[in-house]
C-alpha positions as a Python dict, from the first residue, in 0.01 Angstrom:
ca = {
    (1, 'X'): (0, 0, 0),
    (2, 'X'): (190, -175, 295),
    (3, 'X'): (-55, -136, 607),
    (4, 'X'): (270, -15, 906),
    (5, 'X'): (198, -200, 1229),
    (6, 'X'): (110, -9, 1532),
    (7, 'X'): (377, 114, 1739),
    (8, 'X'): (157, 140, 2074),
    (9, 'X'): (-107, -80, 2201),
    (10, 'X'): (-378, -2, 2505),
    (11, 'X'): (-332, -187, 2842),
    (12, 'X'): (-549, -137, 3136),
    (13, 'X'): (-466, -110, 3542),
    (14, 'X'): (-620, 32, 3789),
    (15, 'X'): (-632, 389, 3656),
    (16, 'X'): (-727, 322, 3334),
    (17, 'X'): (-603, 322, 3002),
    (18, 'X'): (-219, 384, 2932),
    (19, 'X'): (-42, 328, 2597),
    (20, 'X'): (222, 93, 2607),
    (21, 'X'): (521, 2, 2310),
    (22, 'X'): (367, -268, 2071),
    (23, 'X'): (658, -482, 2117),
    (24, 'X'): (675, -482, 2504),
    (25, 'X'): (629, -760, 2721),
    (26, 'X'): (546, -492, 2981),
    (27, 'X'): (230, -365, 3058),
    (28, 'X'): (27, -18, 3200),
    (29, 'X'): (195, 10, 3574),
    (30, 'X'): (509, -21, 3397),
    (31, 'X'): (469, 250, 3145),
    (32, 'X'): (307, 464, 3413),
    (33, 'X'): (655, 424, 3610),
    (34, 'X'): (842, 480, 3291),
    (35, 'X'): (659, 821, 3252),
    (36, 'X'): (674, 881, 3628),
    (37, 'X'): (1024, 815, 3702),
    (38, 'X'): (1248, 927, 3403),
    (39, 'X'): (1534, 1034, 3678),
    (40, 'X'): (1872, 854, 3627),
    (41, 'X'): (1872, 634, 3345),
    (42, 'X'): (1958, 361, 3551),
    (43, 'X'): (1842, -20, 3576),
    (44, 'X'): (1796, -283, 3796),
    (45, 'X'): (2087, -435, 3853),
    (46, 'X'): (2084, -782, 3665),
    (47, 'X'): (2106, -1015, 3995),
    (48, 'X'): (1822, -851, 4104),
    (49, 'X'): (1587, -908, 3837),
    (50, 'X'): (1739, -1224, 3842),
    (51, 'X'): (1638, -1282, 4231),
    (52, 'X'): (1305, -1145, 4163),
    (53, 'X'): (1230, -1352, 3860),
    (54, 'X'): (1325, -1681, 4059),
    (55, 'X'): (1102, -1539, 4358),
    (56, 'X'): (791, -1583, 4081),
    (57, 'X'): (894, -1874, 3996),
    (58, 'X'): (953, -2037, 4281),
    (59, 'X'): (590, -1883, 4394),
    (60, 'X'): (414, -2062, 4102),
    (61, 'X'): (559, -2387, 4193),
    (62, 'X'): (437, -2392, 4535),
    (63, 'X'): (93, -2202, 4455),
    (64, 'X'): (75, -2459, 4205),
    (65, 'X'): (157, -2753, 4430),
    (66, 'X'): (-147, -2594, 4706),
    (67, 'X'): (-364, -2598, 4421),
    (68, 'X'): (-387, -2258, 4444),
    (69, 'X'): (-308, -2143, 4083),
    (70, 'X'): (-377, -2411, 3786),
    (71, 'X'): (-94, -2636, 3685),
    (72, 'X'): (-155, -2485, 3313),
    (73, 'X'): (-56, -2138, 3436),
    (74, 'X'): (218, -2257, 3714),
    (75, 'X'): (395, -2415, 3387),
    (76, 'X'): (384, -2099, 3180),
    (77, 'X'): (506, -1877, 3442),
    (78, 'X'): (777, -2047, 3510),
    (79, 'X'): (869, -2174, 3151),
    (80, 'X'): (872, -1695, 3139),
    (81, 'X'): (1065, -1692, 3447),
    (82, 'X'): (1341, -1951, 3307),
    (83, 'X'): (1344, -1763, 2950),
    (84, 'X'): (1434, -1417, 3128),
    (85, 'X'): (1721, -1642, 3387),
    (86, 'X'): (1861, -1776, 3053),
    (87, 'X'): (1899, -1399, 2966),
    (88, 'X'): (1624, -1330, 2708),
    (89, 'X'): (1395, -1038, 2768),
    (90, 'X'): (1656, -821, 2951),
    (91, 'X'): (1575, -494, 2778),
    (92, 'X'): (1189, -539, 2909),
    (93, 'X'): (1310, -436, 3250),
    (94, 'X'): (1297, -54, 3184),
    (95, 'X'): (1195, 84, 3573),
    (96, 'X'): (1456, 393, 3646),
    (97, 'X'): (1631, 264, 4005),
    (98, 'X'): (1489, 583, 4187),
    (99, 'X'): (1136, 534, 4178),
    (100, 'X'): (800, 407, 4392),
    (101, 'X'): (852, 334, 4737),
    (102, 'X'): (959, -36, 4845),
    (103, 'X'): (984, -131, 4478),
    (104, 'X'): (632, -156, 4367),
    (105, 'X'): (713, -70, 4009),
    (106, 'X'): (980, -306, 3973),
    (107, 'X'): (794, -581, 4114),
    (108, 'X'): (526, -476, 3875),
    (109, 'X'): (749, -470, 3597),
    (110, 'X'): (845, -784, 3642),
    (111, 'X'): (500, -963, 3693),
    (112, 'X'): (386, -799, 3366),
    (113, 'X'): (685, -923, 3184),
    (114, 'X'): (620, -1289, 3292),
    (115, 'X'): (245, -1253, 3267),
    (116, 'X'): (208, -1104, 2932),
    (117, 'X'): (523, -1407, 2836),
    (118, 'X'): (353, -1649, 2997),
    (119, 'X'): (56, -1558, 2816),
    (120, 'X'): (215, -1620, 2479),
    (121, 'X'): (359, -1933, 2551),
    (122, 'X'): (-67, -2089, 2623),
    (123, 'X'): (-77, -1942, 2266),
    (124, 'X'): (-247, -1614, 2382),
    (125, 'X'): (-115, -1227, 2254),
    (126, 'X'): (103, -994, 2466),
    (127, 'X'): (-128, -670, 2575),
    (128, 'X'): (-520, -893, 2469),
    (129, 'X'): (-701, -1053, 2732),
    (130, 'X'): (-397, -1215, 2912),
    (131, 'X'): (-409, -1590, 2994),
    (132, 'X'): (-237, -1497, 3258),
    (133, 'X'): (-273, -1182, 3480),
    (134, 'X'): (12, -1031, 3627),
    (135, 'X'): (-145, -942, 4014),
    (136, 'X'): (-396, -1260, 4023),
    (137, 'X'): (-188, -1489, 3889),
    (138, 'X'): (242, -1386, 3874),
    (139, 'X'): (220, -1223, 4213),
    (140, 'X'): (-39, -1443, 4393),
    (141, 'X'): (21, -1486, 4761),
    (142, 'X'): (266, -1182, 4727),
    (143, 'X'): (324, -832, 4821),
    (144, 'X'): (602, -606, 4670),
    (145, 'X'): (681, -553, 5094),
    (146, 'X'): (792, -924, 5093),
    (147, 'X'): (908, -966, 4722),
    (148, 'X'): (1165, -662, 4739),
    (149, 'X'): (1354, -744, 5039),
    (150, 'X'): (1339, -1145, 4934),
    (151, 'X'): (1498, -1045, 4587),
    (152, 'X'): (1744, -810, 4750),
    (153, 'X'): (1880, -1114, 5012),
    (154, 'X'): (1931, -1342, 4685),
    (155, 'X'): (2113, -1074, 4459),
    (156, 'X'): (2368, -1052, 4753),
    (157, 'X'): (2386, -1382, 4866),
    (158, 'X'): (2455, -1433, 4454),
    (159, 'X'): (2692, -1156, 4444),
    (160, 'X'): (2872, -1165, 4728),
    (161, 'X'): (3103, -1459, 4741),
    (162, 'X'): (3286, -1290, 4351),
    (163, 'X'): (3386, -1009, 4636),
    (164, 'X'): (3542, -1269, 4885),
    (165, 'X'): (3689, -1437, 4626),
    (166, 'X'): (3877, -1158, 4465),
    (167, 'X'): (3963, -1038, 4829),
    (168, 'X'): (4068, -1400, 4899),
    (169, 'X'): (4266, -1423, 4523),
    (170, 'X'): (4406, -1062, 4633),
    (171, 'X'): (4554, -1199, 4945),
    (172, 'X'): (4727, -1484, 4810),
    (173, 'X'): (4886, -1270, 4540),
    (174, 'X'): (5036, -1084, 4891),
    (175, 'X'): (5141, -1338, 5042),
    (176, 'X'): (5324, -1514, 4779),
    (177, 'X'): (5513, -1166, 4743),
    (178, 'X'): (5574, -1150, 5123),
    (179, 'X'): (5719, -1541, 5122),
    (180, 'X'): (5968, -1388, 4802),
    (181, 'X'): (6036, -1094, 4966),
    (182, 'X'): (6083, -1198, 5307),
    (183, 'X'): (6462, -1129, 5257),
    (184, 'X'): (6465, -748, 5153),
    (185, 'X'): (6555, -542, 5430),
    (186, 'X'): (6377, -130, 5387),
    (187, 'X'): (6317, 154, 5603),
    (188, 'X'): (5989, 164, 5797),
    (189, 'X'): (5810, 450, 5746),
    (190, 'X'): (5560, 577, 6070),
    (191, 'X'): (5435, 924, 6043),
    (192, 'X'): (5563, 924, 5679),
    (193, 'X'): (5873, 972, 5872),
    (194, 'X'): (6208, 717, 5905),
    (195, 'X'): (6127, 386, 6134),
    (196, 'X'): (6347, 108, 6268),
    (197, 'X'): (6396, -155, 5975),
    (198, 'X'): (6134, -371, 5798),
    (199, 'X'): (6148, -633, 5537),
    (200, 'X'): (5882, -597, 5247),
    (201, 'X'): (5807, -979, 5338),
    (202, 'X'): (5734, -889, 5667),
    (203, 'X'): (5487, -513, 5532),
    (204, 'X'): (5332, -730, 5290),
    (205, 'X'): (5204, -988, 5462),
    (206, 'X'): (4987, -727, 5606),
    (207, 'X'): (4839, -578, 5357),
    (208, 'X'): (4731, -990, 5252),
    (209, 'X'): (4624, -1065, 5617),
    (210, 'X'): (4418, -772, 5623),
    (211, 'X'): (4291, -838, 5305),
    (212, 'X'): (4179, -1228, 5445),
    (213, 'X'): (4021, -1036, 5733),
    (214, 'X'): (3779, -825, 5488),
    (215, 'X'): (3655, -1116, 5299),
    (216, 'X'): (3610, -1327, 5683),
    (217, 'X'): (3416, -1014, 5733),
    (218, 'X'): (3179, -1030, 5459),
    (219, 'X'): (3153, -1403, 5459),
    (220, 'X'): (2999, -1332, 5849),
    (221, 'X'): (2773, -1103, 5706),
    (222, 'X'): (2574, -1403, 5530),
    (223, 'X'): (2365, -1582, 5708),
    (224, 'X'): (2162, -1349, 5846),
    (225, 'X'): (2090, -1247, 5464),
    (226, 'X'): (1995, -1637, 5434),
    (227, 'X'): (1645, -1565, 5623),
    (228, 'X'): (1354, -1453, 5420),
    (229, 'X'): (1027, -1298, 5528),
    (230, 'X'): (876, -1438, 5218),
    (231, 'X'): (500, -1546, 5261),
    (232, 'X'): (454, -1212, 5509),
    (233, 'X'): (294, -1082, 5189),
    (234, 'X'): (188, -684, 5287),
    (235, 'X'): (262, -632, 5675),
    (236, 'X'): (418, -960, 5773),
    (237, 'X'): (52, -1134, 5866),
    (238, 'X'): (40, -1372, 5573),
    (239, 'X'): (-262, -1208, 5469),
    (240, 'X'): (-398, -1381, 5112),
    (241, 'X'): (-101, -1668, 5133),
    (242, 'X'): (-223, -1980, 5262),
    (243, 'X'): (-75, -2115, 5568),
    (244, 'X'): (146, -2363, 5385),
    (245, 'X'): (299, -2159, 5154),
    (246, 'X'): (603, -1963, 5359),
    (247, 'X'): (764, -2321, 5423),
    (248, 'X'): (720, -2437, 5053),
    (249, 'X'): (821, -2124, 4850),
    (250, 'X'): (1138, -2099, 5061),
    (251, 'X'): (1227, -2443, 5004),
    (252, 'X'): (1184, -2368, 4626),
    (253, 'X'): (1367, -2068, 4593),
    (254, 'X'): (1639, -2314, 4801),
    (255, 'X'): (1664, -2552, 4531),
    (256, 'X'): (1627, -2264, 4249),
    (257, 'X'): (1974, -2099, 4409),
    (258, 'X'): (2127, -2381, 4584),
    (259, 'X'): (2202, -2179, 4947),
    (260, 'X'): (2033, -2258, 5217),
    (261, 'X'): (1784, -2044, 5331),
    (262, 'X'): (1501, -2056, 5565),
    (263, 'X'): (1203, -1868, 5635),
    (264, 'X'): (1212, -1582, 5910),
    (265, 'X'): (1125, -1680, 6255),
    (266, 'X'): (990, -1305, 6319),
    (267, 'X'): (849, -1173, 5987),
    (268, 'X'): (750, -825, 6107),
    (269, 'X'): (1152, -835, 6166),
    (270, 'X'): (1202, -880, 5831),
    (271, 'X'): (996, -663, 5659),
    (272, 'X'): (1052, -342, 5903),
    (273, 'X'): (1441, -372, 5905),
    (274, 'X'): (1734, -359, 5655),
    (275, 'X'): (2000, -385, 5941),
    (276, 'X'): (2101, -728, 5760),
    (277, 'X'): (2226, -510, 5445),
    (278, 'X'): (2373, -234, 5617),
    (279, 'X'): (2580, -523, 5784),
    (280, 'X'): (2698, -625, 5518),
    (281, 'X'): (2787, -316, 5407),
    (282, 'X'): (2952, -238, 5627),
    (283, 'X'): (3197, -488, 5568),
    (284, 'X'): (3232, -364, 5225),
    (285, 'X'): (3305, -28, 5379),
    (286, 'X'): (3545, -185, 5597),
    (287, 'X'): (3697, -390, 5259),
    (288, 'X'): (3743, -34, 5090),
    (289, 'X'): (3909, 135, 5299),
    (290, 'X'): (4164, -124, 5330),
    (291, 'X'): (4184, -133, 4958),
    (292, 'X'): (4230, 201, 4959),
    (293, 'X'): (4509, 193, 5257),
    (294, 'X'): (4669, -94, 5059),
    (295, 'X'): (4622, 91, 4726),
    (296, 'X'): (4798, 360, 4821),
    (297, 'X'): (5089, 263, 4978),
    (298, 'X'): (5144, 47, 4657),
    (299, 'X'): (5143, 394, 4486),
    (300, 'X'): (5433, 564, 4785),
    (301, 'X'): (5624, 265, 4742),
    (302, 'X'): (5591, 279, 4330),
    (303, 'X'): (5655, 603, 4315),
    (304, 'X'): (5961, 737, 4115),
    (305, 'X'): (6109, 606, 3927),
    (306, 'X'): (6397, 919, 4020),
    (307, 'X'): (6233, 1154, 4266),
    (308, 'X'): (5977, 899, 4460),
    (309, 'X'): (6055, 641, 4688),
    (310, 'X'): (6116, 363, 4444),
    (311, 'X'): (6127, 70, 4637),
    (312, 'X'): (5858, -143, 4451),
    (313, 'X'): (5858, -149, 4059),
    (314, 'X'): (5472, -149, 3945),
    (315, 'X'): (5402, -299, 3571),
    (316, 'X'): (5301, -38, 3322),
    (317, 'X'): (4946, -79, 3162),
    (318, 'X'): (4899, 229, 2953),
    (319, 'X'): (5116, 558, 2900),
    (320, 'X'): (5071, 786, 3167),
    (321, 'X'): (5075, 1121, 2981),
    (322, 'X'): (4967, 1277, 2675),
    (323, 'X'): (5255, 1575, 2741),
    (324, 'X'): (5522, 1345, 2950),
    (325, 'X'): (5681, 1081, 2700),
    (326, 'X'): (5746, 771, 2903),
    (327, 'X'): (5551, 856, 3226),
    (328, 'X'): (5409, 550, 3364),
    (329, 'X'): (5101, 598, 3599),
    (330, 'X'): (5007, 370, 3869),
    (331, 'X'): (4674, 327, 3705),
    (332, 'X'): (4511, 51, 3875),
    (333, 'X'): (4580, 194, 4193),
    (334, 'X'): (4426, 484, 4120),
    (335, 'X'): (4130, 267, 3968),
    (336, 'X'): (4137, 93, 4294),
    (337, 'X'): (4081, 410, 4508),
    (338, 'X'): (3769, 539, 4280),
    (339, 'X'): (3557, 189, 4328),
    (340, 'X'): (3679, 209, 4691),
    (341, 'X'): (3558, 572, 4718),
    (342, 'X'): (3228, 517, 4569),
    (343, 'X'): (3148, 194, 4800),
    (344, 'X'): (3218, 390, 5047),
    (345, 'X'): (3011, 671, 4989),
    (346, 'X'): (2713, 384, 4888),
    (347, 'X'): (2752, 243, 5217),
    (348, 'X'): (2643, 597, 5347),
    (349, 'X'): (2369, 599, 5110),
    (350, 'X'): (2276, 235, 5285),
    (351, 'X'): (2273, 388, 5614),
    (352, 'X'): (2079, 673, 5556),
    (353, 'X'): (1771, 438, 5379),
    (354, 'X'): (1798, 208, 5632),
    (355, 'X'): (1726, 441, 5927),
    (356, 'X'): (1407, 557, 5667),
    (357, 'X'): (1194, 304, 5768),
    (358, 'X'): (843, 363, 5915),
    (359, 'X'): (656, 99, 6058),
    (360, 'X'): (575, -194, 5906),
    (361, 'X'): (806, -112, 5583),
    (362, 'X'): (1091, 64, 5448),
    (363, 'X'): (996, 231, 5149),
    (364, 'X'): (1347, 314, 5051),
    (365, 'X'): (1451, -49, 4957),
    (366, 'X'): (1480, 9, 4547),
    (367, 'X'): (1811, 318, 4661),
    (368, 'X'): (1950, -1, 4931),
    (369, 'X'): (1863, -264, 4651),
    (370, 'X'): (2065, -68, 4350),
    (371, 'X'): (2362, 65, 4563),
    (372, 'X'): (2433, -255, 4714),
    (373, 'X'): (2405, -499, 4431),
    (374, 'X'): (2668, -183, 4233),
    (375, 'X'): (2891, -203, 4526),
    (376, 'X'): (2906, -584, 4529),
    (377, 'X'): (2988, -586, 4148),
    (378, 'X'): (3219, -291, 4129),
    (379, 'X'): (3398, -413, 4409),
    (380, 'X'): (3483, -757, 4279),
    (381, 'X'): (3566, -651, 3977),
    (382, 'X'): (3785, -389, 4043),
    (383, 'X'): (3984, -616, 4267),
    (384, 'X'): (4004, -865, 4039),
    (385, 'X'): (4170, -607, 3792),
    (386, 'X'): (4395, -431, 4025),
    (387, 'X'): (4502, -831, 4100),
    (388, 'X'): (4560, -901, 3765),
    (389, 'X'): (4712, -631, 3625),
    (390, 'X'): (4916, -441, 3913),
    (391, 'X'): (4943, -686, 4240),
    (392, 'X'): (5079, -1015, 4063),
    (393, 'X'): (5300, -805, 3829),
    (394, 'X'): (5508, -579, 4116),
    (395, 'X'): (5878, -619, 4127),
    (396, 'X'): (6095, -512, 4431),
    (397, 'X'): (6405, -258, 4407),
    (398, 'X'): (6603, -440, 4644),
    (399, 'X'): (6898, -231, 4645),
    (400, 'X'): (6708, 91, 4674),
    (401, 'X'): (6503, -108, 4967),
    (402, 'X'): (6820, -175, 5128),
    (403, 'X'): (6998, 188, 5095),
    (404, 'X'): (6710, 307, 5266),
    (405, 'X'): (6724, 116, 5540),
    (406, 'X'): (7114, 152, 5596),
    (407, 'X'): (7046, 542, 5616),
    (408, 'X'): (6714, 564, 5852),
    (409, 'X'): (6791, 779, 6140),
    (410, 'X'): (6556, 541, 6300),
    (411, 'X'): (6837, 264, 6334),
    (412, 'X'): (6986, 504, 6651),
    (413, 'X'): (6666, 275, 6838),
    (414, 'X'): (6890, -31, 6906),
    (415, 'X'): (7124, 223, 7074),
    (416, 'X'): (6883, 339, 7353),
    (417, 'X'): (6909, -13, 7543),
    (418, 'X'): (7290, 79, 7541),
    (419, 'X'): (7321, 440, 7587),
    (420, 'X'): (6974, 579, 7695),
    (421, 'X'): (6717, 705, 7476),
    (422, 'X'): (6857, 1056, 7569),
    (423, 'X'): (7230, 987, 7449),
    (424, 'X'): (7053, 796, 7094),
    (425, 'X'): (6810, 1125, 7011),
    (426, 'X'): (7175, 1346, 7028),
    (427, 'X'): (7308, 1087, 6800),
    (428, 'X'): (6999, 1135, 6544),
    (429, 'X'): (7008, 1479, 6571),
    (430, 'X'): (7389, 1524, 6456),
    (431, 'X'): (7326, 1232, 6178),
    (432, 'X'): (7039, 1437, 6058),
    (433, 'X'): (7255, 1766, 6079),
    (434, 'X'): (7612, 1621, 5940),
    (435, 'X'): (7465, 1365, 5691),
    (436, 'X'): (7704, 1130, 5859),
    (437, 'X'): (7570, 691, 5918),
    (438, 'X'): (7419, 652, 6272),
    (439, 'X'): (7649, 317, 6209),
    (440, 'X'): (8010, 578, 6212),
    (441, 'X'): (7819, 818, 6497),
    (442, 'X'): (7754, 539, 6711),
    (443, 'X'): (8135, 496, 6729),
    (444, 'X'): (8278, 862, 6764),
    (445, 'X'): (8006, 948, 7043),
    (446, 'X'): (7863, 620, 7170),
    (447, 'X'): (8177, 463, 7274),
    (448, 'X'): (8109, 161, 7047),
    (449, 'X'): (8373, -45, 6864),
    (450, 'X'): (8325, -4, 6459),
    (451, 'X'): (8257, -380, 6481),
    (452, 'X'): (8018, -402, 6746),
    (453, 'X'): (7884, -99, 6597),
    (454, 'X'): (7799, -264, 6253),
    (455, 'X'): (7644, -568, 6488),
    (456, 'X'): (7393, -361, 6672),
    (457, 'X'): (7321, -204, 6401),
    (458, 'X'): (7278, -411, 6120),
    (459, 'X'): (6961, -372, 5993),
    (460, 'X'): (6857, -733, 5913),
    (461, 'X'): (6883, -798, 6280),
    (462, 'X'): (6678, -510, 6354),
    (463, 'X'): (6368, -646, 6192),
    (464, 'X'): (6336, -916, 6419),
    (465, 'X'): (6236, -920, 6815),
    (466, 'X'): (6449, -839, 7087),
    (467, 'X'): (6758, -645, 7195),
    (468, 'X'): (7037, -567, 6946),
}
C-alpha cells in the first residue's frame, strides 16, 4: 500500500506550534497571517517582493562582509534571494495586502521563504531544524520599520520611469499629429460653446506638452525616493546593526539596482514620514487627470460619426454594441478614464495613510506600498495601450474641421477692433437668429466690403496673433 505524503508539516514561532503546507517554503508567522488576514485576495505587488528580496540580499552581503553572519550562510541567502529575482518561488508570497501594521507579515514572509530556501541549498530540509533562521539570520541587523519603507522606495524607483516613458512615448505621438495637423483650421470650443478659430496642430500640441509636463513631474518626484533609512532597524537608532552597516548595505542595494541611492541623513525622518510617496503621487494624480482631460476630448472630438462632432476619426478596436450593428466605441478612451479614475482615487487612499502615522512609524505602509506600486503599473500600461491602439491611429476630418470653423459665431471677434464689441454681439445675435455667415452679416450691417469682409474674417488668419 502506497504510504501518501503529508500535506502539513509543524513549524514553530513565537506562539507556538502552527501547521504549515508541506510544500511551502514559508513558515509559522506566515501561515498565522494567512489565517489572520484572509481579506482581499490580493498580493504583493511583484516589484515589491522584488525590492524586498534584494533588501536581504544586499543585507547578507554586507553582514557577511562585517563578519557578522558566516560566509556559508551569506552565500545561501543570497544564492534564495537571486532564485526568487529570477522569478522562481513567486506563488510562496501568499500575505493578503491588508494585513499587520508596517508590513511585519510580509517582511516575515519573505525571510521565511529565503531562510527555509537557503536552508535547502546547505543541503538541509524546508520546515526541520533550519540551517538558516529566518529572524537571526535573513533579517539580521533589520527591522520590518526600516525594511518596508526601503522596499517600497525601490519598487517605485523600479516602476516609475515605464510611467514617464509611456507619458513621454504619449507626447511624441501628439506632437507628431500637431506638426501634420498644423494646417487644419476648426472651431474652438470654450464653455462647450463656439470660440474664435483653432488649428488641431495648434489644440494638440497641448494635450502633448501637457503630457511632457506630467512625466517632468514625476521624474522630480525621484530623488527624494533615492534616500533610504535602511540600517535605522526599529526606531531609527541603529539598534542591533553595527555602526558600519547603513553605509555598506546601501551601497549594495546600489549596485543590486543600479540607481543611486544614499543613506538618509535624518533616519527618524525616514521612518516617521511617507511625504516622499504621497509626492509622488501626487504627480500621478496630477498625470490622471490630464489623461483623463486629454481622454476625453479625444472622445468630443471622435464623436459621431453623424450626430457628434466628428472632427477627429478614432481607429476601431472592437464592435461597440451587441444591439447596434456597426457602432464603433471609443474604447481606449474610455479604458483610459477607468485607470485614471482609480489612480486617482489611490492617491486619496495615499493621503489618508500617510497622515496615519504615529510617532516613530507609520503602520499603514503595506495600503501606501500596494496602491502605489498598482497605480505605477496600471498607469503605464494603460498609456501605453491607449498610445498604441487609439493616439497613433487618429485621423482628422478636415473638411468637417473646416465647416466648423467657417460657421462659429465666434469669428464676429475680429470685428470688435472695427466696430466695437457692442456693434459685433448684434451681429452674433442675428447670425444665431437668421442662420445667415457672420462673413455676409459683417457686410449688410458692418459696413464692410464682401472682400475685406472675407479678409478679416478668414479663419486661418484668425488662429494666429494680432488684429485682423
Amino acid at each position: 500500500m502506497a504510504i501518501r505524503k503529508a500535506r502539513t508539516r509543524i513549524e514553530k514561532d513565537t506562539l507556538g506550534e502552527m501547521e504549515v503546507p508541506a510544500s511551502a517554503l514559508y513558515g509559522a508567522q506566515t501561515a498565522r497571517a494567512v489565517e489572520n488576514f484572509p481579506i482581499s485576495g490580493l498580493r504583493a505587488a511583484p516589484a515589491f517582493v522584488d525590492a524586498t528580496v534584494r533588501v536581504k540580499l544586499a543585507a547578507a552581503r554586507a553582514n557577511g562582509r562585517l563578519g557578522l553572519l558566516p560566509r556559508k550562510k551569506a552565500r545561501a541567502i543570497e544564492a534564495a534571494a537571486r532564485e526568487v529575482l529570477a522569478g522562481r518561488h513567486r506563488d510562496q508570497f501568499v500575505v493578503d495586502v491588508y494585513q499587520a501594521g508596517a508590513g511585519t507579515s510580509h517582511n516575515m514572509n519573505v525571510n521565511e521563504v529565503l531562510a527555509n530556501r537557503a536552508t535547502e541549498l546547505l543541503g538541509g530540509r524546508r520546515g526541520a531544524a533550519r540551517l538558516v533562521d529566518p529572524n537571526d539570520d535573513v533579517n539580521m541587523a533589520q527591522s520590518t520599520n526600516d525594511v518596508v519603507p526601503t522596499a517600497m522606495r525601490l519598487a517605485a524607483l523600479d516602476l516609475a520611469p515605464a510611467v514617464i516613458e509611456a507619458l513621454s512615448a504619449l507626447a511624441g505621438t501628439f506632437e507628431a499629429k500637431g506638426r501634420r495637423w498644423d494646417g487644419i483650421v476648426k472651431s474652438g470650443r470654450t464653455h462647450l460653446m463656439d470660440a474664435t478659430p483653432i488649428r488641431l496642430g495648434q489644440e494638440v500640441s497641448g494635450w502633448a506638452a501637457a503630457l511632457r509636463a506630467a512625466a517632468g513631474r514625476i521624474r522630480d518626484a525621484l530623488p527624494e525616493l533615492s534616500v533610504l533609512g535602511l540600517g535605522g532597524t526599529a526606531v531609527g537608532t541603529g539598534l542591533n546593526a553595527d555602526a558600519r552597516y547603513r553605509e555598506l548595505v546601501v551601497r549594495e542595494l546600489e549596485r543590486l539596482t543600479g540607481i543611486p541611492l544614499t543613506p538618509a541623513p535624518n533616519p527618524f525622518y525616514a521612518m516617521q514620514s511617507l511625504a516622499p510617496f504621497v509626492a509622488l503621487s501626487g504627480t500621478l494624480r496630477t498625470a490622471a487627470l490630464e489623461l483623463l482631460r486629454i481622454g476625453g476630448d479625444v472622445r468630443l472630438l471622435g464623436s459621431g460619426p453623424n450626430t457628434g462632432l466628428g472632427e477627429l476619426r478614432l481607429p476601431a478596436v472592437q464592435p461597440g454594441s451587441s444591439i447596434m450593428p456597426g457602432k464603433v466605441n471609443p474604447s481606449m478612451a474610455e479604458m483610459l478614464a477607468m485607470v485614471s479614475y482609480q489612480v486617482v482615487a489611490m492617491d486619496a487612499g495615499i493621503a489618508w495613510a500617510a497622515s496615519g502615522g504615529q510617532l516613530e512609524l507609520n503602520v499603514m505602509m503595506p495600503l501606501v506600498a500596494f496602491d502605489l506600486c498598482h497605480a505605477l503599473a496600471i498607469l503605464a500600461a494603460a498609456v501605453r495601450a491607449f498610445d498604441l491602439r487609439c493616439a497613433r491611429g487618429l485621423e482628422a476630418d478636415e473638411g468637417r474641421a473646416r465647416g466648423y470653423a467657417e460657421r462659429t459665431v465666434s469669428l464676429a471677434t475680429a470685428l470688435a477692433p472695427r466696430l466695437g464689441y457692442a456693434r459685433a454681439a448684434e451681429i452674433v445675435k442675428e447670425s444665431v437668429r437668421s442662420g445667415r455667415s457672420i462673413v455676409e452679416l459683417a457686410v449688410e450691417l458692418g459696413g464692410l466690403s464682401p472682400a475685406e469682409a472675407r479678409r478679416v474674417l478668414d479663419a486661418g488668419r484668425l488662429t494666429r496673433p494680432g488684429r485682423a
